[in-house]
C-alpha positions in Angstrom: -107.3 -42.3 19.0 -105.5 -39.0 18.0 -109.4 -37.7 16.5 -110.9 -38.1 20.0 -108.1 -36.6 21.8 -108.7 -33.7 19.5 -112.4 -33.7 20.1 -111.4 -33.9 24.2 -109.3 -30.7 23.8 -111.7 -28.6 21.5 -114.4 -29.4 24.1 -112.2 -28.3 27.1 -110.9 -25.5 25.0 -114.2 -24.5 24.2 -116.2 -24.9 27.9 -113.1 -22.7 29.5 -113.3 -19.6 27.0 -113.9 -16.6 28.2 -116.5 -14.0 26.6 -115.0 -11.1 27.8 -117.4 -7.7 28.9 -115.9 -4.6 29.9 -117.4 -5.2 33.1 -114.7 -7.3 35.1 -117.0 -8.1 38.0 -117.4 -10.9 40.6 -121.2 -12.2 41.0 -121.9 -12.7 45.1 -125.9 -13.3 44.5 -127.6 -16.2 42.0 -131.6 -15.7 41.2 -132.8 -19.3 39.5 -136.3 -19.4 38.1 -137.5 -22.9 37.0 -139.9 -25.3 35.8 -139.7 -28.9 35.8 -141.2 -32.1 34.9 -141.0 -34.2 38.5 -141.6 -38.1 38.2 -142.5 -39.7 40.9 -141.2 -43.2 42.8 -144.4 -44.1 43.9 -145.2 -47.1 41.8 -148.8 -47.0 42.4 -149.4 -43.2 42.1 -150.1 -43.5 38.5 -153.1 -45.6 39.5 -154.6 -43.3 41.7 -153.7 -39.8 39.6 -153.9 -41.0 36.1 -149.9 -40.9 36.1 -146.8 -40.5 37.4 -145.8 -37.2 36.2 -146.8 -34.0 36.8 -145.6 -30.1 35.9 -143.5 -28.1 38.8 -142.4 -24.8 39.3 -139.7 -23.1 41.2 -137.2 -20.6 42.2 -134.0 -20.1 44.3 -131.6 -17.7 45.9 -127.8 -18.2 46.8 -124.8 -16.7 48.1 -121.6 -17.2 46.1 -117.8 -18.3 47.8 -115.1 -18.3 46.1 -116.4 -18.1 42.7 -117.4 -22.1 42.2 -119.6 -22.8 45.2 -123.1 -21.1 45.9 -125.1 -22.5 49.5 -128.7 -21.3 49.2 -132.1 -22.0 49.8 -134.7 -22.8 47.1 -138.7 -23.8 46.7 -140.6 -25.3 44.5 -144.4 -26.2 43.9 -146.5 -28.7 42.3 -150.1 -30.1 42.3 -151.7 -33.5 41.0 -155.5 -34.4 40.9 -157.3 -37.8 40.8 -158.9 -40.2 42.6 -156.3 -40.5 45.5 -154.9 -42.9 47.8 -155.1 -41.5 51.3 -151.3 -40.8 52.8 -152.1 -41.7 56.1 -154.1 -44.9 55.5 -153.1 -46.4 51.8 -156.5 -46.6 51.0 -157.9 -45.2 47.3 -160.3 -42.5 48.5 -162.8 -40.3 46.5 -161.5 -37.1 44.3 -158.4 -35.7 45.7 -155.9 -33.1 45.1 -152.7 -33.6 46.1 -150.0 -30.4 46.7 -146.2 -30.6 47.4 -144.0 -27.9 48.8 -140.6 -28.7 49.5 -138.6 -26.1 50.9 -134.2 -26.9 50.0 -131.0 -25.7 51.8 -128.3 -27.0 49.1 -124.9 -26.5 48.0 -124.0 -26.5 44.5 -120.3 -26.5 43.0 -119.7 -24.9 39.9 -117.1 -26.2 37.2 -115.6 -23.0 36.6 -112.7 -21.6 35.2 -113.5 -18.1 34.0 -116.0 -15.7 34.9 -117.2 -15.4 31.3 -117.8 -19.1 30.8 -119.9 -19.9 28.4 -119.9 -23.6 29.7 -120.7 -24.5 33.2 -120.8 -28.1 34.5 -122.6 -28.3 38.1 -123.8 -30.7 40.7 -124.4 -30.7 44.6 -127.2 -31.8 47.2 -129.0 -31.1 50.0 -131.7 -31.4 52.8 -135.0 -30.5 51.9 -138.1 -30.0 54.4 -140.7 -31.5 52.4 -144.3 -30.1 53.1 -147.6 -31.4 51.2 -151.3 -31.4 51.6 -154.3 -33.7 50.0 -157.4 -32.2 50.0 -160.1 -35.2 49.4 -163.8 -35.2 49.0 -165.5 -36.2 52.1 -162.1 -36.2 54.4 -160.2 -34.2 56.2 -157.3 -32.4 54.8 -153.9 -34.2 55.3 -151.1 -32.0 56.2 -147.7 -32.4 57.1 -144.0 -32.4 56.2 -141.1 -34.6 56.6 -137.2 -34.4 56.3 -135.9 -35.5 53.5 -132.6 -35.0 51.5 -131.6 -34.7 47.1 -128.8 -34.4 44.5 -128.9 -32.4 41.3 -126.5 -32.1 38.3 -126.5 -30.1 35.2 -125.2 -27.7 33.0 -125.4 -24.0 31.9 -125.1 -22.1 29.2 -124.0 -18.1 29.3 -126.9 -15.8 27.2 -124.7 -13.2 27.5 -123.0 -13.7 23.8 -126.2 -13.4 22.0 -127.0 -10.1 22.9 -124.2 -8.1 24.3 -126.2 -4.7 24.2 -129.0 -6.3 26.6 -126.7 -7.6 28.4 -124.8 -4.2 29.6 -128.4 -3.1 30.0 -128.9 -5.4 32.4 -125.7 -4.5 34.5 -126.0 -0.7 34.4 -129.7 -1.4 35.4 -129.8 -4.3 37.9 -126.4 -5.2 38.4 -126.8 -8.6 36.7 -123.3 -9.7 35.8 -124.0 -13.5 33.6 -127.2 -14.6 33.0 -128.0 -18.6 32.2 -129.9 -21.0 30.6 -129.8 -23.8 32.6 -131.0 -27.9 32.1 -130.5 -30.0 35.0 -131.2 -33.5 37.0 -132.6 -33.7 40.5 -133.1 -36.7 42.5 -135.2 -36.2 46.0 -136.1 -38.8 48.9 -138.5 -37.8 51.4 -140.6 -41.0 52.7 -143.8 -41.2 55.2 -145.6 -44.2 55.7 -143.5 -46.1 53.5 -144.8 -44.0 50.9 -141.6 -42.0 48.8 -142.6 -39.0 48.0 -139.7 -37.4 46.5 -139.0 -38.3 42.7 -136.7 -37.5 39.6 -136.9 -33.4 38.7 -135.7 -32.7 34.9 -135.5 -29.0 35.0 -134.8 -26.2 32.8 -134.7 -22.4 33.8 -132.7 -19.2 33.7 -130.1 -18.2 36.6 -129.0 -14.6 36.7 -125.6 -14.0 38.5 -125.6 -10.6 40.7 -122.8 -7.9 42.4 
């Protein structure tokens, strides 16, 4: 009992240091660039696209309050090919390419104690306007978009430590206070015609904090 109360503390101890820059500056603007693996909840979509996974990419800006809570707006972008399964009829079709855009508005609180973290915890949610369009050999193009809403949690480890000299570089040159590398979890929901098209997002990217 007393070793994992001692393993509790380190870990608290050691997510709340501080790596202290000469620099004692608030960040008001994140920049997050991403890519992701996204899984879908579709079932059957592995037996129209050869599988249910597919690479996504991504990016996001945010506004800061108080320190712990950005609100911001992000987008992301991913494509699958096969022989599809039309989204308007459920029928399998000829060869088809599938896109998706979903457009977020989120808010995201941060586990923070110091400005100079090197441990973040995360997690918040959001509604995202979820746009797509299947091109399909002999059809018309389906196009459309549909509310829809998602969580995400994570974690995010400061950079800043490893190279202190790029670091101050990147202040006295951009005005980039922390940077991040971040890993995180996203779950999405966004159905038409009883069709899901949201998914499971494992993500991993870097998120620079700005004055």
């Amino acid at each position: 009992m007393n070793k994992i109360k001692l393993t509790l503390l380190f870990l608290c101890a050691f997510i709340m240091q501080p790596c202290f820059s000469e620099e004692d500056v608030s960040p008001n603007w994140t920049l997050e660039l991403y890519g992701s693996i996204f899984e879908t909840e579709d079932d059957d979509w592995d037996i129209y696209y050869g599988g249910n996974r597919r690479p996504e990419v991504g990016g996001s800006m945010a506004y800061r309050f108080l320190s712990v809570l950005d609100i911001g707006v992000s987008w992301n972008y991913s494509r699958d090919s096969g022989s599809a399964r039309l989204l308007s009829t459920g029928q399998k079709s000829g060869s088809s390419t599938y896109h998706s855009y979903p457009l977020d508005i989120f808010a995201v609180l941060h586990l923070r104690f110091s400005e100079r973290q090197w441990i973040v915890p995360y997690g918040g949610g959001g509604y995202t306007r979820f746009g797509y369009k299947q091109t399909t050999e002999g059809q018309e193009n389906i196009r459309g978009s549909i509310d829809g809403y998602f969580w995400r949690a994570g974690i995010q480890f400061l950079l800043d430590p490893l190279d202190p000299s790029a670091a101050k570089t990147m202040f006295t040159n951009y005005g980039a206070i922390n940077s991040y590398l971040i890993f995180d979890f996203k779950k999405s929901t966004a159905e038409v015609n009883d069709t899901d098209l949201g998914g499971i997002h494992y993500r991993t990217g870097i998120l620079i904090e700005f004055q």
